[in-house]
C-alpha positions, -999 to +999 in steps of 0.1 A: +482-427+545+472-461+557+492-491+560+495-506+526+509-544+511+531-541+483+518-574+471+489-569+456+487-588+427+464-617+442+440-593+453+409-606+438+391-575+418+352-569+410+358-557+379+384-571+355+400-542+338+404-543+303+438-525+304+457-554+326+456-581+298+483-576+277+481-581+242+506-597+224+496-600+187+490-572+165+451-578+149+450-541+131+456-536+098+489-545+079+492-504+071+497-505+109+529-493+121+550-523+136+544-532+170+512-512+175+481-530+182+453-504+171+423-524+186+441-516+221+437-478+216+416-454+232+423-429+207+392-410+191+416-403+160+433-434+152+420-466+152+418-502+131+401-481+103+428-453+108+459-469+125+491-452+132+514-454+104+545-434+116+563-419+147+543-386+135+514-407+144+527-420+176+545-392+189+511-379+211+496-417+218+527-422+240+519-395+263+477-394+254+467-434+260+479-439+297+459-406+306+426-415+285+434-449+297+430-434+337+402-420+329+386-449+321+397-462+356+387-432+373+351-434+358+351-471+369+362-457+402+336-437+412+309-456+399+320-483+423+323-460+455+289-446+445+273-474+447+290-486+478+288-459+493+259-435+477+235-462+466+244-489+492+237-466+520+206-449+510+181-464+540+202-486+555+228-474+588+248-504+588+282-491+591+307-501+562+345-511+572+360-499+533+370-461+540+399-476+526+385-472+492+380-439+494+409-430+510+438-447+487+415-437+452+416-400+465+450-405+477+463-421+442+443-389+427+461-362+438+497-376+444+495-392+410+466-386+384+470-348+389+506-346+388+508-368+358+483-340+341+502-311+354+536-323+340+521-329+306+503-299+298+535-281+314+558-304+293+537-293+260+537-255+265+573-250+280+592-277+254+571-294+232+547-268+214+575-238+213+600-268+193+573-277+171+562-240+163+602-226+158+602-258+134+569-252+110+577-212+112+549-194+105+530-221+087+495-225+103+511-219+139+514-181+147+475-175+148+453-188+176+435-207+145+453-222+113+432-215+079+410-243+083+401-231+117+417-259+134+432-249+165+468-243+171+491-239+205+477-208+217+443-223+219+458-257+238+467-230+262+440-219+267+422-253+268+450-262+294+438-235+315+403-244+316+411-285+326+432-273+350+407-251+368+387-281+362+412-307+378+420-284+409+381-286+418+386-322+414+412-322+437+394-304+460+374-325+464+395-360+466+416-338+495+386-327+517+377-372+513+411-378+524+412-353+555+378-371+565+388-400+559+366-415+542+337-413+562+302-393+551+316-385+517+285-394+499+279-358+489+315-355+479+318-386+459+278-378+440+295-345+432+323-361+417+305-391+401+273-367+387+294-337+382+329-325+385+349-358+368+322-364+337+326-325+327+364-329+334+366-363+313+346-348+285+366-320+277+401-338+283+395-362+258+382-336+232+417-315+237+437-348+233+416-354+201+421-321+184+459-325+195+462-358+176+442-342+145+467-311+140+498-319+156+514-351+140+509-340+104+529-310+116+551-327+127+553-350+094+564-324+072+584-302+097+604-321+120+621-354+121+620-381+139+659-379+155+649-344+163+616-351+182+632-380+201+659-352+213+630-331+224+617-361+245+652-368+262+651-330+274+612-334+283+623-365+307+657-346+320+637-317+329+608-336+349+634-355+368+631-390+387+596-385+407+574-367+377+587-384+351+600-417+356+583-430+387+553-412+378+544-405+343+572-431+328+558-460+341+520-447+336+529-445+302+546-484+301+513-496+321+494-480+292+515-498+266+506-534+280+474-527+259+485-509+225+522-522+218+536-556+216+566-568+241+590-566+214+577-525+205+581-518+245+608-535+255+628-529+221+621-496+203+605-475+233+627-486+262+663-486+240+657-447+239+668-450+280+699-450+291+712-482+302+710-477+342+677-464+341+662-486+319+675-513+346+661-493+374+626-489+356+625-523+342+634-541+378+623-514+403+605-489+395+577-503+369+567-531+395+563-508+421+539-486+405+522-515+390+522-534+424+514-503+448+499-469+429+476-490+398+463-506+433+455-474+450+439-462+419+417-499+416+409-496+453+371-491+446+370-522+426+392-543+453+370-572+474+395-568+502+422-543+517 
């Protein structure tokens, strides 16, 4: 990888992202559940017309906005290298000095985006699903379709399988940029741009809609709340301190900048941590992936290295 500052918080972007103003009062309505701000979400199933009223509600949004939330950055992403790179370049030889670009968006891609996928479809077939299922018995969950034909956790599999055939092509691709780097990727990135990531980004966010649909009144009349935050605490033992705290943890923190208040994040959310690594994430870990990786992925939008 190339050299790259950990400061980068001056860095003047071309595009303000939405996602780094943090909202701090709560405009949805007052059914809302405390400290969520439902005109920050990016759900398709709740929203200031439907907010979240429970954990039931909640319990997929933690893990669903920071990923529809990167998608939105992605999308940004690669419109930005295409023109730059694609658009820019089309009749005119001049030689362009921001491989850069591609090379740390590609790089943030694969060591981050695609893990941070991997580990949740993972978490949800090995922990999550299998809890929820031995906890509704047969109701609605032992058929590939429930009576409605709403699907159930043996079609997620299967939709899991087709993303991740999906996101390995993606991959591919961002791999093959980085091993050139940078340089005559204008194919690679139109294929991306035109092709692989709008199919990819399509389907994703109509799997995490259907998820938010079934799953939380499932879990509203099955489980309770004590008993799905014990699930969580084995999800985060199991992924360890790369996956899941460095990595998806503080995704999921970035993401809550825009859809919880301070006192929701800092109070409700980050109490479930034990002491020392809530330290370690609040003073360490958290700026560092704000500072270095949501920099990598915003490279395309960056003015300057």
């Amino acid at each position: 990888a190339l050299p790259f500052s950990q400061a980068h918080k001056n860095h003047t972007i071309a595009i303000t992202m939405t996602n780094d103003t943090e909202i701090t009062k709560t405009t949805a309505t007052k059914e809302c559940y405390p400290g969520i701000i439902a005109t920050g979400l990016t759900s398709q199933v709740y929203n200031t017309q439907n907010p979240p009223k429970d954990w039931a509600d909640i319990s997929l949004l933690i893990p669903h906005e920071p990923i529809r939330q990167e998608l939105d950055c992605i999308r940004q992403g690669l419109q930005a290298l295409h023109d730059t790179f694609v658009i820019a370049k089309n009749g005119n030889s001049t030689e362009t000095d921001e491989y850069w670009k591609i090379i740390y968006f590609c790089e943030w891609m694969v060591d981050i985006f695609v893990v941070q996928i991997h580990t949740h479809h993972q978490n949800e077939e090995d922990i999550y699903f299998p809890w929820v299922s031995k906890k509704a018995g047969k109701h609605r969950w032992d058929e590939n379709a429930d009576d409605d034909g709403a699907k159930g956790p043996k079609m997620f599999s299967e939709d899991h399988d087709t993303l991740v055939k999906q996101l390995h092509a993606i991959e591919d691709v961002c791999e093959e940029m980085i091993q050139k780097r940078g340089r005559d990727c204008q194919d690679l990135i139109t294929k991306l741009h035109q092709d692989l990531f709008p199919k990819f980004d399509s389907e994703l966010r109509e799997h995490l809609k259907e998820e938010e649909t079934l799953v939380p009144p499932i879990l509203r009349k099955y489980c309770t709340h004590k008993e799905e935050k014990a699930i969580i605490q084995k999800i985060g033992q199991k992924d360890g301190l790369q996956a899941g705290v460095k990595n998806y943890l503080c995704a999921i923190l970035v993401s809550m900048k825009q859809w919880t208040t301070p006192e929701y994040r800092d109070g409700e959310f980050m109490m479930t941590l034990p002491g020392p690594l809530r330290y370690l994430v609040q003073h360490f870990y958290l700026l560092d992936y704000e500072n270095i990786m949501v920099a990598k992925r915003d490279a395309p939008l960056l003015l300057q290295e």
